[in-house]
N, CA, C and O atoms as a Maestro MAE file, in Angstrom:
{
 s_m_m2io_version
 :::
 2.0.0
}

f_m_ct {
 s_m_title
 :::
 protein
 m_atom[280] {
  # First column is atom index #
  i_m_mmod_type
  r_m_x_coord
  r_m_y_coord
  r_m_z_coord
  i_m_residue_number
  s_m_chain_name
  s_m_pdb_residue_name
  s_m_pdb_atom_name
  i_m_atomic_number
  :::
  1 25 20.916 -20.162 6.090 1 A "UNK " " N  " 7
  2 3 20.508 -20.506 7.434 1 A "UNK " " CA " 6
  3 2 21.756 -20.666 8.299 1 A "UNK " " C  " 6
  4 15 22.839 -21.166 7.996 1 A "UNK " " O  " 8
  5 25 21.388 -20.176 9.339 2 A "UNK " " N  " 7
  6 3 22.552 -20.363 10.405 2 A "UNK " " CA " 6
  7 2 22.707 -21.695 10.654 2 A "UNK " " C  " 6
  8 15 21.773 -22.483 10.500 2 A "UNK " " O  " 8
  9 25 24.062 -22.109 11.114 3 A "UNK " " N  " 7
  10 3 24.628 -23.132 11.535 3 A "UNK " " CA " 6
  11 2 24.067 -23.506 13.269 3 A "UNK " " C  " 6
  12 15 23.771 -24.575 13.803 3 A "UNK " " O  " 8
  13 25 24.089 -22.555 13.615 4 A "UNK " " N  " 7
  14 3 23.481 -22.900 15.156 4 A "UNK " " CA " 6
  15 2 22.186 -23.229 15.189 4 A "UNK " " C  " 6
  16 15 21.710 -24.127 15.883 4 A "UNK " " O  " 8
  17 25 21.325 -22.196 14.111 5 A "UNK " " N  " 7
  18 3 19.829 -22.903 13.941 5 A "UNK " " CA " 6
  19 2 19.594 -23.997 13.361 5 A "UNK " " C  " 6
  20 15 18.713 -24.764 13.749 5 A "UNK " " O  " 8
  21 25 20.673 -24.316 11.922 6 A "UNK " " N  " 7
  22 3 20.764 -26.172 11.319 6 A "UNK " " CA " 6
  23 2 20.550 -27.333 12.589 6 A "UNK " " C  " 6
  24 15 19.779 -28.274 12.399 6 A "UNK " " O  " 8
  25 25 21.302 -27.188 13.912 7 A "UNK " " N  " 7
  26 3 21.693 -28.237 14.582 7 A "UNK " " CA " 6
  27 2 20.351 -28.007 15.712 7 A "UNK " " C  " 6
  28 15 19.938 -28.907 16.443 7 A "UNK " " O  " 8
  29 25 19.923 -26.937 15.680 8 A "UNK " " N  " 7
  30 3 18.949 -26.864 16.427 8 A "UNK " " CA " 6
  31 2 17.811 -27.160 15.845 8 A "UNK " " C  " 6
  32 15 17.177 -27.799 16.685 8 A "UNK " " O  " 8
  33 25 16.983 -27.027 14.561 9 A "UNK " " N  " 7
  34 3 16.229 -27.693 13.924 9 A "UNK " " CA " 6
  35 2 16.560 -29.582 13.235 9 A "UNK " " C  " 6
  36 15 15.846 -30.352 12.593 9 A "UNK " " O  " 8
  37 25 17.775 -29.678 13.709 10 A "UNK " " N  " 7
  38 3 17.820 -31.270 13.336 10 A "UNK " " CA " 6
  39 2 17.782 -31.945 14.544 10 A "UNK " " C  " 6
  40 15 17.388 -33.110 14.489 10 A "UNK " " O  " 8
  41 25 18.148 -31.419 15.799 11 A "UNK " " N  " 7
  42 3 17.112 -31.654 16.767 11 A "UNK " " CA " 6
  43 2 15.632 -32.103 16.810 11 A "UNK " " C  " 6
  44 15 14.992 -33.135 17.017 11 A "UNK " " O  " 8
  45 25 15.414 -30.806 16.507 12 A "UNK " " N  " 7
  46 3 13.836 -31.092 16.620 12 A "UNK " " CA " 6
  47 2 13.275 -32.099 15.642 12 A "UNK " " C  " 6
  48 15 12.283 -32.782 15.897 12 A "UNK " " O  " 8
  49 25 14.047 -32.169 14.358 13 A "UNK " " N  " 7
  50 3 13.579 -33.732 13.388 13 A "UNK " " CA " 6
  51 2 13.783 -34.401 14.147 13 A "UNK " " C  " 6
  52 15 12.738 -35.040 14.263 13 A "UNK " " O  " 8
  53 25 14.759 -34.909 15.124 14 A "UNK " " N  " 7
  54 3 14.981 -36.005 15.452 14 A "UNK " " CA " 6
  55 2 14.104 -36.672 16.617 14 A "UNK " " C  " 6
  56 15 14.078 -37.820 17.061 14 A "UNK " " O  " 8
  57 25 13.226 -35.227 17.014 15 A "UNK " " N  " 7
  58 3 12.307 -35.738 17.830 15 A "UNK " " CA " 6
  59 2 10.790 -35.563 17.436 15 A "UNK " " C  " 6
  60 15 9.728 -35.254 17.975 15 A "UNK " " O  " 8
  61 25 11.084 -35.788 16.681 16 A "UNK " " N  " 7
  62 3 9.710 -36.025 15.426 16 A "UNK " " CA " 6
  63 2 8.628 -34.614 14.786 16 A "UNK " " C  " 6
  64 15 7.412 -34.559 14.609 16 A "UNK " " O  " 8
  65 25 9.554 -33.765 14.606 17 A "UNK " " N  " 7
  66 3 9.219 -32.285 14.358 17 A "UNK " " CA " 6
  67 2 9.230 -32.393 12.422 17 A "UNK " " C  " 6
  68 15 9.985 -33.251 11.964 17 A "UNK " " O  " 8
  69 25 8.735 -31.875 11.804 18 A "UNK " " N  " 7
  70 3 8.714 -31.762 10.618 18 A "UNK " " CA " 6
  71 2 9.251 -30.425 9.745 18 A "UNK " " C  " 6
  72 15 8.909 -29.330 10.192 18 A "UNK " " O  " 8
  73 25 9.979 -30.451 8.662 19 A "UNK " " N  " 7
  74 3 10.680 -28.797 8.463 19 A "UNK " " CA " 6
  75 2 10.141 -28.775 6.930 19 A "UNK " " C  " 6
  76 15 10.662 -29.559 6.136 19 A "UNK " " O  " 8
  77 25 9.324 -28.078 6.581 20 A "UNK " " N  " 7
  78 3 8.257 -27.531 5.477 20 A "UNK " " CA " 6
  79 2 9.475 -26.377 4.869 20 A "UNK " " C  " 6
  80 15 9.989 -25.557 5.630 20 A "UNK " " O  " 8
  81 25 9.875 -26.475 3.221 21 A "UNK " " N  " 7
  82 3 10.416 -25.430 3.078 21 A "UNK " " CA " 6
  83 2 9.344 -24.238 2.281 21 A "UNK " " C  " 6
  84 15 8.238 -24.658 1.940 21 A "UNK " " O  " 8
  85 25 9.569 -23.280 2.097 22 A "UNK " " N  " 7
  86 3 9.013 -22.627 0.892 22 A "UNK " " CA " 6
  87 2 9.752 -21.418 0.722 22 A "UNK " " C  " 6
  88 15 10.640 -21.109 1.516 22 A "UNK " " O  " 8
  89 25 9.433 -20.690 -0.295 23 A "UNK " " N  " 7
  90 3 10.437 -19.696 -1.138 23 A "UNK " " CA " 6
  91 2 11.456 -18.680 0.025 23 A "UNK " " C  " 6
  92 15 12.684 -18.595 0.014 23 A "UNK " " O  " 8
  93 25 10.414 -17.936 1.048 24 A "UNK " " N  " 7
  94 3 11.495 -17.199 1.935 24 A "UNK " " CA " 6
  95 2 11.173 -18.192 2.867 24 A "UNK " " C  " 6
  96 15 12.289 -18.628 3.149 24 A "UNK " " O  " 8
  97 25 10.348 -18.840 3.536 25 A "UNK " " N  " 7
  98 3 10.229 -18.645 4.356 25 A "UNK " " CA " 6
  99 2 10.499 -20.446 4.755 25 A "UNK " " C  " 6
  100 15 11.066 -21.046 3.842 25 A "UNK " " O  " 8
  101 25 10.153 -21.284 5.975 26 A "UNK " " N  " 7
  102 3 9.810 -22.341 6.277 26 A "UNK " " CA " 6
  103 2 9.439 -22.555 7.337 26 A "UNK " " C  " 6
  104 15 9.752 -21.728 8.193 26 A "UNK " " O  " 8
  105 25 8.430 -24.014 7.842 27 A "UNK " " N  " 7
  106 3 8.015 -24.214 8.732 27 A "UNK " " CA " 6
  107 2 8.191 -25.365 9.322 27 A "UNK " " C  " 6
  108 15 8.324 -26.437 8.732 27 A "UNK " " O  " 8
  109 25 8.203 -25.136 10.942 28 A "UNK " " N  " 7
  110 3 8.483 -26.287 11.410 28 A "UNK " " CA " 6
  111 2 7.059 -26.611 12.473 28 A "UNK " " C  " 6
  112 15 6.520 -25.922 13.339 28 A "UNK " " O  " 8
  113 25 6.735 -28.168 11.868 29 A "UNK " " N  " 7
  114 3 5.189 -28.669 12.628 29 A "UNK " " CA " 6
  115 2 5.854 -29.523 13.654 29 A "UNK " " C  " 6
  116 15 6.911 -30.129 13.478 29 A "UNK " " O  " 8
  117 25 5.002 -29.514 14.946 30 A "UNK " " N  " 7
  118 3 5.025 -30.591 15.781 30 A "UNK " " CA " 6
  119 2 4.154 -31.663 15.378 30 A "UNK " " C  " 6
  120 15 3.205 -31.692 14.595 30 A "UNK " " O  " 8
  121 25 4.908 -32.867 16.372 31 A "UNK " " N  " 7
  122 3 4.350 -34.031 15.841 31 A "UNK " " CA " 6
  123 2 2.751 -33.947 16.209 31 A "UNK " " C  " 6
  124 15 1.935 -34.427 15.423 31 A "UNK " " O  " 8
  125 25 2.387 -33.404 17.269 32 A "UNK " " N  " 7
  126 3 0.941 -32.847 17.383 32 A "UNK " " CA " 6
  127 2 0.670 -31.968 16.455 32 A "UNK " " C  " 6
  128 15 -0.372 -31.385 16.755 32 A "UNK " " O  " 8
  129 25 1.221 -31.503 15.223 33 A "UNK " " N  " 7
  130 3 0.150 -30.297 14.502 33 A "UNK " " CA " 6
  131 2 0.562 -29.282 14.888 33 A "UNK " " C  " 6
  132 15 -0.156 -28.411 14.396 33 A "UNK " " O  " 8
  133 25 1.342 -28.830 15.518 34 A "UNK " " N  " 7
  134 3 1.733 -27.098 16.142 34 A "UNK " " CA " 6
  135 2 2.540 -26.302 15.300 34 A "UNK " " C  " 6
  136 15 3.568 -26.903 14.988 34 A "UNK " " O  " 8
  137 25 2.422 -24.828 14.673 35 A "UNK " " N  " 7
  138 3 3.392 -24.507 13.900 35 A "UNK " " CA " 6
  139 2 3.903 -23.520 14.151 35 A "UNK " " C  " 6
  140 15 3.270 -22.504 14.439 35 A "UNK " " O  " 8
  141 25 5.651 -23.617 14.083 36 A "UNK " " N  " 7
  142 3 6.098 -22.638 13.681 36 A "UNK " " CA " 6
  143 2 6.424 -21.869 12.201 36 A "UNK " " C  " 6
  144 15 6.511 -22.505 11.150 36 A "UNK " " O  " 8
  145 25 6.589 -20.421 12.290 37 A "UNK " " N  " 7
  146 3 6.769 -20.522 10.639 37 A "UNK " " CA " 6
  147 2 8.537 -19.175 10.951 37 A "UNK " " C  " 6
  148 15 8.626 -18.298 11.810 37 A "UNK " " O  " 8
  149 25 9.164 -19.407 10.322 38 A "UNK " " N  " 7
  150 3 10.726 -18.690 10.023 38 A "UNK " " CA " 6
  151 2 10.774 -18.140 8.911 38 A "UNK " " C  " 6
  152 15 9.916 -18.177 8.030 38 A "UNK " " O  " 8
  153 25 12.097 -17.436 8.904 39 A "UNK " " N  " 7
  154 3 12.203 -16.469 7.918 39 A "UNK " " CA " 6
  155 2 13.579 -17.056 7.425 39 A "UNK " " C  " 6
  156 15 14.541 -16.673 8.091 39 A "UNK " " O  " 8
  157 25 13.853 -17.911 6.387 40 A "UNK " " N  " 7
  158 3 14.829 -18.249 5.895 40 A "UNK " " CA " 6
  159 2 16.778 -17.844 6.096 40 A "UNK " " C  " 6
  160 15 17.777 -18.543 6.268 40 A "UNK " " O  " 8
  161 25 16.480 -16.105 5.927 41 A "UNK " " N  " 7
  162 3 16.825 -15.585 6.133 41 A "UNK " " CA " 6
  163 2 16.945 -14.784 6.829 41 A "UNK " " C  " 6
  164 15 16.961 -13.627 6.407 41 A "UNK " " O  " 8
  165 25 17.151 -15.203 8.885 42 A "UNK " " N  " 7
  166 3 16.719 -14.085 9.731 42 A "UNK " " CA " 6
  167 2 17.962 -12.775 9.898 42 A "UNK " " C  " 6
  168 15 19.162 -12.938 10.118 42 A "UNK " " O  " 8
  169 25 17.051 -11.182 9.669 43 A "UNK " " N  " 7
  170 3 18.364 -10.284 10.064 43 A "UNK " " CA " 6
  171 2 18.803 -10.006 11.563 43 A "UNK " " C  " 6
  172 15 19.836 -9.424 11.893 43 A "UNK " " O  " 8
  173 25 17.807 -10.540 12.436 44 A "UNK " " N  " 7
  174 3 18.055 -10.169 13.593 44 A "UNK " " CA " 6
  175 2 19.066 -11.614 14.447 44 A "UNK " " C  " 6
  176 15 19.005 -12.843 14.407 44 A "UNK " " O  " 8
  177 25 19.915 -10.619 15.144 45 A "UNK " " N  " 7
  178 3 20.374 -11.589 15.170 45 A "UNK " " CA " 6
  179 2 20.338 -12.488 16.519 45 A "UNK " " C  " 6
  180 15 21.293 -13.101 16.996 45 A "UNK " " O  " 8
  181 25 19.225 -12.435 16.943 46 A "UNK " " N  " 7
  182 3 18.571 -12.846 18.258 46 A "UNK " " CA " 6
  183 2 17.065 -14.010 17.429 46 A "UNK " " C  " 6
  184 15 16.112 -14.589 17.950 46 A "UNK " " O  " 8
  185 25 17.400 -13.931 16.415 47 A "UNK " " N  " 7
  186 3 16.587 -15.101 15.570 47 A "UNK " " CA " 6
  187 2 16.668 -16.570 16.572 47 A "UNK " " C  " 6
  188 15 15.844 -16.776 17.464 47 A "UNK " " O  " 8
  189 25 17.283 -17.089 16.397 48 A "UNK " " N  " 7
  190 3 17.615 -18.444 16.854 48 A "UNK " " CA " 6
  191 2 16.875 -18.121 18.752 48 A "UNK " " C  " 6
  192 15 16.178 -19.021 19.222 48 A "UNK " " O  " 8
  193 25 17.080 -17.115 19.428 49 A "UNK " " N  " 7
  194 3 16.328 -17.132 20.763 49 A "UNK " " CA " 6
  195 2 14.788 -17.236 20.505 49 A "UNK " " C  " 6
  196 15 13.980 -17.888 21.168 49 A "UNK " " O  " 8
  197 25 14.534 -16.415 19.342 50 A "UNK " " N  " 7
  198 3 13.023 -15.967 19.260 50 A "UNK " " CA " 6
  199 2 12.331 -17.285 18.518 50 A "UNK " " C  " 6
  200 15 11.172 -17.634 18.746 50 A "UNK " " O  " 8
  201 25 13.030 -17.815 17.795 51 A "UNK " " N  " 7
  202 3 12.343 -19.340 16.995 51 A "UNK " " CA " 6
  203 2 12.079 -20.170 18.823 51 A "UNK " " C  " 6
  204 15 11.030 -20.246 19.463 51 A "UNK " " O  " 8
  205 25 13.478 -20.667 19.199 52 A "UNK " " N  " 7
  206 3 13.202 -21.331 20.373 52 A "UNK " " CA " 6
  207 2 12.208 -21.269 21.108 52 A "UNK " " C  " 6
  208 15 11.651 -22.332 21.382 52 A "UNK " " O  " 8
  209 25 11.548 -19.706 21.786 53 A "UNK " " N  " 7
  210 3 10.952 -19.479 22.653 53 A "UNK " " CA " 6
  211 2 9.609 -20.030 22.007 53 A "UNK " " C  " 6
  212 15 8.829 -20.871 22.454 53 A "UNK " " O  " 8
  213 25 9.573 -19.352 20.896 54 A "UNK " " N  " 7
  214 3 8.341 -19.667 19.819 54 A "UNK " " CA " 6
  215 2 7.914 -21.307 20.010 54 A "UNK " " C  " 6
  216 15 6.799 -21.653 20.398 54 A "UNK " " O  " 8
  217 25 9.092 -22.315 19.638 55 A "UNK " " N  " 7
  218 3 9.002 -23.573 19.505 55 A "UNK " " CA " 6
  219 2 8.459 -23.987 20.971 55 A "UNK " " C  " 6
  220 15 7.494 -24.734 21.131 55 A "UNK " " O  " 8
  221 25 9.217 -23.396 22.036 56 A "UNK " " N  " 7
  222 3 9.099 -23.750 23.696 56 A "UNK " " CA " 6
  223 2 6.982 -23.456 23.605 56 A "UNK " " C  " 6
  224 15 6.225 -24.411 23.779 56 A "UNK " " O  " 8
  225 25 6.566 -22.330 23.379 57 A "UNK " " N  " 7
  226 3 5.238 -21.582 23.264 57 A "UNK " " CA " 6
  227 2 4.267 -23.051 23.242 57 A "UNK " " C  " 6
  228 15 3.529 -23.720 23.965 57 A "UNK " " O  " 8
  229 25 4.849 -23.010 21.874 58 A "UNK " " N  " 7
  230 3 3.844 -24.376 20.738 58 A "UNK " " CA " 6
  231 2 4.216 -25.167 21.958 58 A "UNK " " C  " 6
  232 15 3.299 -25.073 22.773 58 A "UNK " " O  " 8
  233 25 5.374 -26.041 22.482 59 A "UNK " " N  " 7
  234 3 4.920 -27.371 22.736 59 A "UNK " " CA " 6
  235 2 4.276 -27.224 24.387 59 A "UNK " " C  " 6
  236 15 3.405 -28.037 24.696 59 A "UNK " " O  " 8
  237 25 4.604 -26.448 25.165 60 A "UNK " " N  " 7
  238 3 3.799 -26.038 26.606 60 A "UNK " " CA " 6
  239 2 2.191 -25.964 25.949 60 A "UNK " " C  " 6
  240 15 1.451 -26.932 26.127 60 A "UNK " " O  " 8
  241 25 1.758 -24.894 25.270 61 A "UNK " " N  " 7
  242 3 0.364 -25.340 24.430 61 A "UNK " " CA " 6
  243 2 -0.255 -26.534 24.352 61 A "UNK " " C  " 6
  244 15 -1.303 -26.890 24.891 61 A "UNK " " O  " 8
  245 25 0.567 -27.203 23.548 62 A "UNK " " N  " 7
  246 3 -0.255 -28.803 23.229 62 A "UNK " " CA " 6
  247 2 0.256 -29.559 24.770 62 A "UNK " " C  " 6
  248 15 -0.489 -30.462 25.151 62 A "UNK " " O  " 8
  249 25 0.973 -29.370 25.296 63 A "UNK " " N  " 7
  250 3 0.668 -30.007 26.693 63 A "UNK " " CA " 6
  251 2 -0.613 -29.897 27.772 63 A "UNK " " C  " 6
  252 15 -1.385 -30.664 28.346 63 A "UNK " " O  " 8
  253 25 -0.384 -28.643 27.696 64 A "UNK " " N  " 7
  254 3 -1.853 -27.980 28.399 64 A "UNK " " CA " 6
  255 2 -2.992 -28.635 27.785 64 A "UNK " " C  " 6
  256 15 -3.661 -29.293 28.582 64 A "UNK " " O  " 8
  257 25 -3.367 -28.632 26.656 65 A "UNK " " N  " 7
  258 3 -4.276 -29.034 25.653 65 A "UNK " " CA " 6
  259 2 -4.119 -30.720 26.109 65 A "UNK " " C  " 6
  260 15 -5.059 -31.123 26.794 65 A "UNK " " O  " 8
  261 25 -3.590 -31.215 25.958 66 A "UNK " " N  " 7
  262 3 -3.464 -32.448 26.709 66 A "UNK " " CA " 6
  263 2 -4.202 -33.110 27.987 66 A "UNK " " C  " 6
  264 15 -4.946 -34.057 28.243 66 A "UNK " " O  " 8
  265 25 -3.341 -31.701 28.836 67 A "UNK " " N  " 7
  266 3 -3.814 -32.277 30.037 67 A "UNK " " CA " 6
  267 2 -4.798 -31.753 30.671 67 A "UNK " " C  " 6
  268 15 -5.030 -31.901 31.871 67 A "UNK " " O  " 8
  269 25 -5.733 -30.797 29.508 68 A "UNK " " N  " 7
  270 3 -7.226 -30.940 29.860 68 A "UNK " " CA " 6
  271 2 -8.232 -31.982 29.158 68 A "UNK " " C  " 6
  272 15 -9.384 -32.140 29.562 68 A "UNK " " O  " 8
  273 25 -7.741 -32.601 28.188 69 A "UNK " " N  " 7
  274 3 -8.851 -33.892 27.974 69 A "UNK " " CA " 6
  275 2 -8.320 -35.557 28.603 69 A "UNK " " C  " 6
  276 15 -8.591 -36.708 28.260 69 A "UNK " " O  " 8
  277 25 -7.292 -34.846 29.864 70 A "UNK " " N  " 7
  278 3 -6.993 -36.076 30.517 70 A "UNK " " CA " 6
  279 2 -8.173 -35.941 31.883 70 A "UNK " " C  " 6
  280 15 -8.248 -36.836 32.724 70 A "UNK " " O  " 8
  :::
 }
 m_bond[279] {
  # First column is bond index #
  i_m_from
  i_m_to
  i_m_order
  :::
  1 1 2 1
  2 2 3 1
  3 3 4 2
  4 3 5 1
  5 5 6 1
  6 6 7 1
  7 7 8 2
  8 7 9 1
  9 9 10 1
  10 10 11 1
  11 11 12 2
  12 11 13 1
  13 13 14 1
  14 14 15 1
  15 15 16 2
  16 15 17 1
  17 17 18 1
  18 18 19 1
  19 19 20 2
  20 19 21 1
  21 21 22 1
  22 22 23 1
  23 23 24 2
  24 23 25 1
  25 25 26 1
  26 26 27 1
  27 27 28 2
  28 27 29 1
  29 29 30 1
  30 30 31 1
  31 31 32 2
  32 31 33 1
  33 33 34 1
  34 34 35 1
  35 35 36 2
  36 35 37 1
  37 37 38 1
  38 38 39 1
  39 39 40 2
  40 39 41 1
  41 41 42 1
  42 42 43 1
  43 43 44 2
  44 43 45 1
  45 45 46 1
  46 46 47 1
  47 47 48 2
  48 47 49 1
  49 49 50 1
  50 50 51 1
  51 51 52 2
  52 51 53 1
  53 53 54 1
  54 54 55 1
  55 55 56 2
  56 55 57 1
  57 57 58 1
  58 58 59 1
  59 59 60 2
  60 59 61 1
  61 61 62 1
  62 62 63 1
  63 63 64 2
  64 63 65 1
  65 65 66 1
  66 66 67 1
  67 67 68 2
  68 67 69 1
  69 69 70 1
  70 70 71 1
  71 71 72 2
  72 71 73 1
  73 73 74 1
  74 74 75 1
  75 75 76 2
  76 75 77 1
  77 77 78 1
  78 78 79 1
  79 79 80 2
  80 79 81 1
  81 81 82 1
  82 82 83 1
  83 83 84 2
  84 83 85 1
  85 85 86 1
  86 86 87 1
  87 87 88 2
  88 87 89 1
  89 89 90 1
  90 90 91 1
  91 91 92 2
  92 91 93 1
  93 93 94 1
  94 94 95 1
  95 95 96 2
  96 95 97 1
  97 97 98 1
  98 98 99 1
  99 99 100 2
  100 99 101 1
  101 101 102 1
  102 102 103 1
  103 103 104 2
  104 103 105 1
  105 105 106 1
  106 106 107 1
  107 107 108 2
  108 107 109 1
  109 109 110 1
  110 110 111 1
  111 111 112 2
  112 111 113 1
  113 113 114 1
  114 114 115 1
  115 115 116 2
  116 115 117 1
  117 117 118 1
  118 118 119 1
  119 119 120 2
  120 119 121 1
  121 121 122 1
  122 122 123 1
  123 123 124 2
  124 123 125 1
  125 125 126 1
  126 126 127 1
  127 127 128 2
  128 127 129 1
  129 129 130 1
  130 130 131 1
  131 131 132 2
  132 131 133 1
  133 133 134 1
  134 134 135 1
  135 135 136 2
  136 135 137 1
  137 137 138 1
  138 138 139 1
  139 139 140 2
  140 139 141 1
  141 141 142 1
  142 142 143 1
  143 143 144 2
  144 143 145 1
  145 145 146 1
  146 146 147 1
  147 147 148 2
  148 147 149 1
  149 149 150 1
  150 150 151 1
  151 151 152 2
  152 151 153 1
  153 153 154 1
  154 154 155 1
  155 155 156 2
  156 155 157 1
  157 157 158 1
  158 158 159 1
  159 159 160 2
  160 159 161 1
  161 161 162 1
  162 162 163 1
  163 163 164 2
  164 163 165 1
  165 165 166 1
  166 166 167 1
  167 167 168 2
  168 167 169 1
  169 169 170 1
  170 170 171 1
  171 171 172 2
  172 171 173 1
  173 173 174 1
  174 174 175 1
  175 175 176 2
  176 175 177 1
  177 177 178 1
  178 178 179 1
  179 179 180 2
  180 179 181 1
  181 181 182 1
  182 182 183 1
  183 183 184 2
  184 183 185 1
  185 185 186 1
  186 186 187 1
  187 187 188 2
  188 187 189 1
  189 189 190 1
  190 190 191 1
  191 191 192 2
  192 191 193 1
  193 193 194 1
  194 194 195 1
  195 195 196 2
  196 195 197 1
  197 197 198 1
  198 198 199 1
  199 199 200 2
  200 199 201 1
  201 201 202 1
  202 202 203 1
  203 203 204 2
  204 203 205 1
  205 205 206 1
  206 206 207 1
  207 207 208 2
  208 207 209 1
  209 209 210 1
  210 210 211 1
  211 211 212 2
  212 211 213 1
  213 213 214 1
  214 214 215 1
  215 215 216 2
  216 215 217 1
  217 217 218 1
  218 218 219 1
  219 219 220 2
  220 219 221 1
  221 221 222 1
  222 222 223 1
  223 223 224 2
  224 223 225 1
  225 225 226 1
  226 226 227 1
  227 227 228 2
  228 227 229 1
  229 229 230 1
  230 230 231 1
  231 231 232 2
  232 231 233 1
  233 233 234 1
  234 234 235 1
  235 235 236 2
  236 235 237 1
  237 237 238 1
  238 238 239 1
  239 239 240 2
  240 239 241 1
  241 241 242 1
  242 242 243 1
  243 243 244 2
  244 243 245 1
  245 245 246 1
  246 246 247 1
  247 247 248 2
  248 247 249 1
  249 249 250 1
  250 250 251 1
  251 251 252 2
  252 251 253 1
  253 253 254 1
  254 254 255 1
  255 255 256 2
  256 255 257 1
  257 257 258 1
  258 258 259 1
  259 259 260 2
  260 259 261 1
  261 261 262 1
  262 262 263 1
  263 263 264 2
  264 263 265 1
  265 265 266 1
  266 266 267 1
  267 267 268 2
  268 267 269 1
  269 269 270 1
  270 270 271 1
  271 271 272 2
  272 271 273 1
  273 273 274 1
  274 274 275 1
  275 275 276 2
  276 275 277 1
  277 277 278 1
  278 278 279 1
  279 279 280 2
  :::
 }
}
């Protein structure tokens, strides 16, 4: 795993995100239930933009979702 994605997923632990490993792959849940899932090993090397946007996706989602049973 990349070093830029390490500090960027210990981020997200630190704001209460969860990091699931498994054989290739792992996942990261929001504290609402939202998932992302990664490739242990990404070849592209625009990985770390495409997780982000992904992660950005999930949490705008559960906001919306939010702020229709407000």
């Amino acid at each position: 795993m990349n070093k830029d994605l390490k500090k960027y997923i210990n981020k997200l632990i630190d704001n209460g995100w969860t990091l699931e490993h498994g054989k290739k792959t792992f996942k990261l849940r929001s504290p609402k239930g939202g998932l992302v899932s990664c490739s242990r090993t990404p070849s592209c090397p625009f990985a770390i933009k495409h997780i982000e946007a992904d992660i950005k996706r999930v949490i705008r989602r559960e906001q919306n979702r939010s702020e229709e049973h407000t």
